[in-house]
N, C-alpha and C positions, 0 to 999 in steps of 0.2 A: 979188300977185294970185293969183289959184287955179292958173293954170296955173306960177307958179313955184312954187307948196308943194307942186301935183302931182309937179314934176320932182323935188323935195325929198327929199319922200320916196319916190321912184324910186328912186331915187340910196342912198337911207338901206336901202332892202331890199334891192337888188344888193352895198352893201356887207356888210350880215347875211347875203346866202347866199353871199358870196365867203368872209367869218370861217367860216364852218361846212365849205367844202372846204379852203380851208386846215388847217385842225385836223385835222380827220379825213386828210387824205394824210397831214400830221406823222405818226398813226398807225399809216399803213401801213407807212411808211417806217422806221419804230421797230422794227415787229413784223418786217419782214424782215431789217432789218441783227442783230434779238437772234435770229433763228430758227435759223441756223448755229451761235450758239454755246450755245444751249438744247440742240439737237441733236449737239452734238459727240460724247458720252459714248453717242450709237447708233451713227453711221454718220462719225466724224471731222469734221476741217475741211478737207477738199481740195477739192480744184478742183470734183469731182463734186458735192460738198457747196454750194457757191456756186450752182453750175450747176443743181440741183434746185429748191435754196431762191426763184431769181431768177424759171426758167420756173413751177416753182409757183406763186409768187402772181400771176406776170402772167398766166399760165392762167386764176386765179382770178378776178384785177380783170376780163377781158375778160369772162367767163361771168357777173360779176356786172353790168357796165358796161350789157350786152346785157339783163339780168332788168331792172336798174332803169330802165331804158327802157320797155322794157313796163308795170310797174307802175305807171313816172309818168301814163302816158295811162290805165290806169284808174282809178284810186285818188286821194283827196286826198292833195297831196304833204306837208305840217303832220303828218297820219295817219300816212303811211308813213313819216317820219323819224322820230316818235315810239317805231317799230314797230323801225326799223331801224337805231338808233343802242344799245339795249339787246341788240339781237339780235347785233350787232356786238361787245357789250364781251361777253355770253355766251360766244360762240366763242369770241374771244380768250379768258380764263378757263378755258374748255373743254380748249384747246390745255396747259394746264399739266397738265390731266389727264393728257391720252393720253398725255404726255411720258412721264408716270410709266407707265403702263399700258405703255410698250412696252418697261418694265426689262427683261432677261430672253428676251425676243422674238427668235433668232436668225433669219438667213437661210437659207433654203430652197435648198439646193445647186444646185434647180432652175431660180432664177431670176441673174442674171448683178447683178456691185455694182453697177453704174447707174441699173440698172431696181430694186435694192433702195431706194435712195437714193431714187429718185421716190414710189417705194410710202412710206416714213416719212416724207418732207417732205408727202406728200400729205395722210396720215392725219391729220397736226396741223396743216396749216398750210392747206389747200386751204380749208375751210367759211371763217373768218374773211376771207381773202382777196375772195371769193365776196359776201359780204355787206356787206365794205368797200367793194366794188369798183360796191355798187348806189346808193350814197350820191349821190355826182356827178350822174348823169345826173337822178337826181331833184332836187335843189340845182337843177340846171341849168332845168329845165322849172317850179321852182317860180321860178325868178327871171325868168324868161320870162314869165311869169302878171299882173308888174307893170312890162312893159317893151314899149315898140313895138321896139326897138332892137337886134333879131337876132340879128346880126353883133356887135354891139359887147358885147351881153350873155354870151351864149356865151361869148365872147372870155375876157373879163372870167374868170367863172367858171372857165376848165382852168386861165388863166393863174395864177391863184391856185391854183388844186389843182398846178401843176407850184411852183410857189411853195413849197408846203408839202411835197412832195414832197424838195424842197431841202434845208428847213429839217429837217426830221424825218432826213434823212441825213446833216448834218453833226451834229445834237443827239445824235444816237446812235451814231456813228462816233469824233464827238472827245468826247463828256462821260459820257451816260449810260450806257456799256459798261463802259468805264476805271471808273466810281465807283461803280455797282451792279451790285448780279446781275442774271443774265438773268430769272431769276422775279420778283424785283419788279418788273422795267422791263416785262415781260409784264402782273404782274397792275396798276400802274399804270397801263396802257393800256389796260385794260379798265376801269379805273375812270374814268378819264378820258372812254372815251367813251359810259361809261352819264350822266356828268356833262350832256354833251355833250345827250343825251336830253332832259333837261330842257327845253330851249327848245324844241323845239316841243311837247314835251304844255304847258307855261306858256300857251304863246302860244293853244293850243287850248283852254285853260283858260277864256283872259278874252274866247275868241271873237274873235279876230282876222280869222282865216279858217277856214274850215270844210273 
């Protein structure tokens, strides 16, 4: 009957925005465990260096967590994923730049290693974070859009973005560190989530949602 094809595909679109924060945390997760060793050849791999790289991007995820909240209540969410999944593989991409950009850049006697350390991880790693970090929240309110079911939706959605969070920290922790460099595993991941892009300009394409 209609009310089970309803639920059907309920069911069918919560699992398609659960697939899209899965992936994208995979990419967060990627981008920060290669961002230490991207970085090593500025400011080393110690403690400081983990310790910048971790607050950095959850700085970032939070400042962006916070944006895509707001955006998702004004804007179509299909729209801003489109917008924000390119925007997303840019930075990432970006961040190879500055890497380069900051050959040669010493320390300012002025300022103390710590606070050097925040200023370099910030410089490359802060905008992608930021804009990674706006993804979720709008997943979340677009899966919201085709669900009575709050509580269980919501759920649904972090659970899979801690999901992928997981998955993206062991993929890059035990495979793709050990077997690639850090710049392809960077500029793959920018590729990957301008890939990623695709489904929703597609989906906007044949008029799904507006």
């Amino acid at each position: 009957n209609r009310g089970e094809i309803g639920r059907g595909r309920a069911m069918l679109w919560l699992l398609g925005c659960n697939l899209i924060v899965f992936a994208s945390n995979i990419c967060i997760m990627v981008l920060e465990l290669t961002a230490s060793r991207l970085l090593a050849h500025h400011i080393g791999q110690s403690l400081y260096t983990w310790t910048g790289v971790i607050g950095v991007v959850l700085a970032g995820i939070t400042v962006g967590s916070y944006a895509g909240g707001m955006l998702a209540d004004r804007f179509g969410h299909l729209k801003l994923l489109a917008i924000l999944f390119p925007l997303a593989a840019l930075t990432s991409g970006l961040a190879l730049v500055l890497d380069d950009s900051m050959v040669g850049v010493t320390r300012p006697e002025s300022i103390e290693w710590p606070i050097w350390v925040l200023c370099v991880v910030s410089a490359i790693f802060l905008l992608p974070a930021i804009v990674l970090g706006t993804i979720s929240p709008v997943v979340a309110s677009l899966a919201l859009s085709r669900s009575r079911s709050t509580g269980f939706t919501v759920g649904n959605v972090y659970a899979w973005a801690a999901f992928g969070s997981i998955v993206g920290t062991f993929l890059a922790g035990f495979y793709l560190i050990d077997n690639h460099g850090t710049r392809v595993i960077i500029g793959g991941t920018a590729l990957a989530l301008l890939a990623m892009g695709l489904v929703p300009m597609s989906l906007l394409a044949v008029g799904l949602l507006a």
